[in-house]
C-alpha positions in Angstrom: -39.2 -7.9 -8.0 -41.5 -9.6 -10.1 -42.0 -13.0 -11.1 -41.4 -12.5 -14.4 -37.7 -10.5 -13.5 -36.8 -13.0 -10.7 -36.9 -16.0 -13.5 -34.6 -13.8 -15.7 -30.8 -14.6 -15.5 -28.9 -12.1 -14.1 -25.3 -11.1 -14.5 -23.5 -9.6 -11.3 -20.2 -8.1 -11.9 -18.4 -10.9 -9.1 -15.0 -10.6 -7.0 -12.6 -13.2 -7.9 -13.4 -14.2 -4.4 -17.1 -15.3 -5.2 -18.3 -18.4 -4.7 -16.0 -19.1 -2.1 -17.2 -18.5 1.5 -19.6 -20.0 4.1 -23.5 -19.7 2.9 -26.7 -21.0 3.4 -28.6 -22.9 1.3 -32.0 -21.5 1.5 -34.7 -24.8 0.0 -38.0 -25.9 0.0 -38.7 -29.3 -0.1 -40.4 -30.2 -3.4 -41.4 -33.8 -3.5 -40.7 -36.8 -1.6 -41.4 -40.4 -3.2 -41.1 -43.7 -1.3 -41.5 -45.8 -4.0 -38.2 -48.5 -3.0 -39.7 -49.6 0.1 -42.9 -51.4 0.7 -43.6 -49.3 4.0 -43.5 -45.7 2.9 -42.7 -44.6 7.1 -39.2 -45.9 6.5 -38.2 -43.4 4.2 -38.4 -39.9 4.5 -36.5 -36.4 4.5 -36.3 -33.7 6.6 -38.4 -31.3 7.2 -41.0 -33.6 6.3 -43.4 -31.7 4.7 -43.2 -30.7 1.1 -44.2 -27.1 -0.3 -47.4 -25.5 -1.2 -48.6 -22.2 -0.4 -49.7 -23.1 2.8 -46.7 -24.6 3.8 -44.1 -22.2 2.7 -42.5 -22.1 6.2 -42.6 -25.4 7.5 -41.3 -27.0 3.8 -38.1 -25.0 4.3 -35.0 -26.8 4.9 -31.7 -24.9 5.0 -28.2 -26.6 4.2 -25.2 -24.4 5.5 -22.0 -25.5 3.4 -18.8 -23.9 2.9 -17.1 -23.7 -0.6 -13.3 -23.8 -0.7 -10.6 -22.7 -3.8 -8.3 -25.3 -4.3 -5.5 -25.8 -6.6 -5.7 -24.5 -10.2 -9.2 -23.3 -11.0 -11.3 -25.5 -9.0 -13.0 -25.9 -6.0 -14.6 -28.2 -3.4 -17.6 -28.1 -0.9 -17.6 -29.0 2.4 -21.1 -29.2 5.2 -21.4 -28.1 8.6 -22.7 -30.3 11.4 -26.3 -30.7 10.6 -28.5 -33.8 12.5 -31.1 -33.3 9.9 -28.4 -33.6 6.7 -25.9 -35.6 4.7 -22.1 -34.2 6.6 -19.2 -34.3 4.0 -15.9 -32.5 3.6 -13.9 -31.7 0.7 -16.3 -32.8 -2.5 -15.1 -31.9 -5.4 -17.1 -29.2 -7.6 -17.2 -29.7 -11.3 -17.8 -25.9 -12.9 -20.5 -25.8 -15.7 -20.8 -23.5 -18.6 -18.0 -21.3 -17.0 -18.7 -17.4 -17.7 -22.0 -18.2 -19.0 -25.8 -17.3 -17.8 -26.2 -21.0 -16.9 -23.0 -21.2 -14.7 -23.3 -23.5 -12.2 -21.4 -25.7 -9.9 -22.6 -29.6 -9.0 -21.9 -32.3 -7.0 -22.8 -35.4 -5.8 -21.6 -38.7 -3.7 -22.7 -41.8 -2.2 -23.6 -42.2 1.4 -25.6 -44.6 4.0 -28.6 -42.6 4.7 -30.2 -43.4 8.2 -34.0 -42.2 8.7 -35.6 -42.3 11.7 -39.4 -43.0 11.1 -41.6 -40.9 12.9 -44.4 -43.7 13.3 -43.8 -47.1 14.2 -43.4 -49.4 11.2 -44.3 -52.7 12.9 -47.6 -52.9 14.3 -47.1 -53.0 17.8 -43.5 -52.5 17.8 -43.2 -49.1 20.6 -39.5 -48.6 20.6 -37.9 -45.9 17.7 -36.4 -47.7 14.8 -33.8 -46.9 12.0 -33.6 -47.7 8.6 -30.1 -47.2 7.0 -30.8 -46.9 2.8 -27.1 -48.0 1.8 -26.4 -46.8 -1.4 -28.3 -43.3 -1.4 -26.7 -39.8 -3.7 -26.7 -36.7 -2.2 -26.9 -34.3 -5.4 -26.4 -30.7 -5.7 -26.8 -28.0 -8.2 -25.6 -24.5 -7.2 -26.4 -22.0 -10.2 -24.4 -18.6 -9.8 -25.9 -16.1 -12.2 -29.3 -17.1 -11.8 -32.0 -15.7 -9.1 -33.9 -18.0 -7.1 -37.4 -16.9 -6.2 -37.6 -18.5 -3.0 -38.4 -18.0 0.2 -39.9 -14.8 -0.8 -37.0 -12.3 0.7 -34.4 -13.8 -1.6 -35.2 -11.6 -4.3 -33.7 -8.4 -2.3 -30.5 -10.2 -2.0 -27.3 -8.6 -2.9 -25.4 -10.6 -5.2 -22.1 -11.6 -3.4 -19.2 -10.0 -4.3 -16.5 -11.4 -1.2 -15.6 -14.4 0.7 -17.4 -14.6 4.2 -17.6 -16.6 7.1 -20.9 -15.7 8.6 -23.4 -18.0 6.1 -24.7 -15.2 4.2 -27.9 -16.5 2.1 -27.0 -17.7 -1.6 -29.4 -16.2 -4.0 -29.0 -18.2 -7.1 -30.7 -21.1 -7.6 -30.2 -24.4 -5.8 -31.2 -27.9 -6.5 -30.6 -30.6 -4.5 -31.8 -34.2 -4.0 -31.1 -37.3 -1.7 -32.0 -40.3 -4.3 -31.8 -44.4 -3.3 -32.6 -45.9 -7.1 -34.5 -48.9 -7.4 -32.2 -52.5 -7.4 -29.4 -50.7 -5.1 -30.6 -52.3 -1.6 -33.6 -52.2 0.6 -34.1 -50.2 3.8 -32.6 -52.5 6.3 -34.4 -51.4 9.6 -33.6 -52.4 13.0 -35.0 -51.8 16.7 -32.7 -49.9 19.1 -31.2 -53.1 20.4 -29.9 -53.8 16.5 -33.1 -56.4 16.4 -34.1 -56.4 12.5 -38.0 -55.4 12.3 -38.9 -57.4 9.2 -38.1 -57.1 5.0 -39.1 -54.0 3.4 -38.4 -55.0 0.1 -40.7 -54.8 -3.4 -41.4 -57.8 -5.7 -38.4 -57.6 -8.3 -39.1 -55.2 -10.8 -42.0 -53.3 -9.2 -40.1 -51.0 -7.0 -39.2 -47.3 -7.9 -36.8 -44.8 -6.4 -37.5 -43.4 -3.3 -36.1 -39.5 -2.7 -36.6 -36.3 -1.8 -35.6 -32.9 -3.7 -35.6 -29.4 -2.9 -35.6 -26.5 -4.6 -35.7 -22.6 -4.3 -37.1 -21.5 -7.8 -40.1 -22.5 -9.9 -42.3 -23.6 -7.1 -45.6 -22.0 -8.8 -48.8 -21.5 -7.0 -49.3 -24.5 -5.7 -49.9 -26.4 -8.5 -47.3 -29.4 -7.2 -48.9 -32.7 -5.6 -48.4 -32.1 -1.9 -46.8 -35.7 -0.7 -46.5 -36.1 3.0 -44.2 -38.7 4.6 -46.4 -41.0 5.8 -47.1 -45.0 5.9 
């Protein structure tokens, strides 16, 4: 498939059974910015390095969720056990533009994220740390009519037309982001004997937000700013 027909909507005549079922999630990650935190090790998402051409296989990062019918019309999202992901059960979905080309379902909720730096964040310090982000939003997009173009395979991806229970790849398009705004809390980080390692906090109004977003569509050739997750 081209690039020019894998950017076109498509239209798949869908079961009534379709979107619910177990799938997978199929990203790359994006972008990552740690502009909330004075030590850019504290924050960081998995798999820790973002996409260009060269890193079209290590960027990927797949979320496996199951979507469920509930009562009336509507229906709600639930994760599997993942150590590298946000774990919920029972969001709500909110349906948008129903029937049309830009159908999509989304979702999103607060959560405590805990990161676990790679490199120590105190010089000196030996031990592991975490650093909990408090008021973090795990936001999703799920398109249904439209194709995603990545990882390259997607494009020869029937569209679904049943339930399933065996996390079947989604080939729309996905968005999804893990987002700590600016003024909502600072990284509280602590040693693994609970011992705080220090304020990681921005002079007031010179702090941005720190996040990380994925995607499986309009990635380009490699014309995005790589950003590693480093100090």
């Amino acid at each position: 498939m081209s690039r020019e027909s894998a950017d076109q909507p498509s239209a798949p005549a869908l079961s009534t059974a379709f979107p619910v079922g177990t799938w997978t999630f199929t990203t790359a990650l994006r972008s990552i910015s740690t502009a909330c935190t004075s030590n850019g090790a504290t924050f960081g998402c998995y798999p820790f390095q973002t996409w260009s051409p060269a890193t079209a296989d290590v960027s990927a990062a797949a979320f496996h969720w199951t979507i469920a019918a509930v009562s009336g019309s509507g229906y709600s999202v639930s994760s599997s056990a993942n150590p590298f992901a946000p774990v919920f059960t029972n969001l709500p979905l909110t349906v948008v533009d129903a029937g049309r080309d830009t159908e999509r379902l989304t979702f999103s909720y607060s959560l405590a994220l805990p990161i676990v730096p790679s490199i120590n964040i105190v010089e000196g310090q030996q031990s592991a740390a975490t650093c909990t982000f408090d008021s973090t939003v795990l936001g999703a997009t799920l398109w249904m009519r439209r194709r995603a173009s990545y990882p390259v395979n997607v494009t020869a991806v029937p569209a679904p037309g049943a339930a399933s229970d065996r996390f079947p790849p989604w080939p729309y398009r996905v968005d999804i982001s893990e987002t700590q705004l600016p003024g909502k809390g600072v990284p509280q980080c602590v040693s693994p004997q609970g011992t705080s390692l220090g304020d990681f906090s921005l002079p007031q109004g010179s702090a941005g937000p720190c996040g990380c977003w994925y995607t499986n569509y309009g990635l380009g050739n490699g014309t995005l700013t790589e950003k590693r997750w480093s100090g």
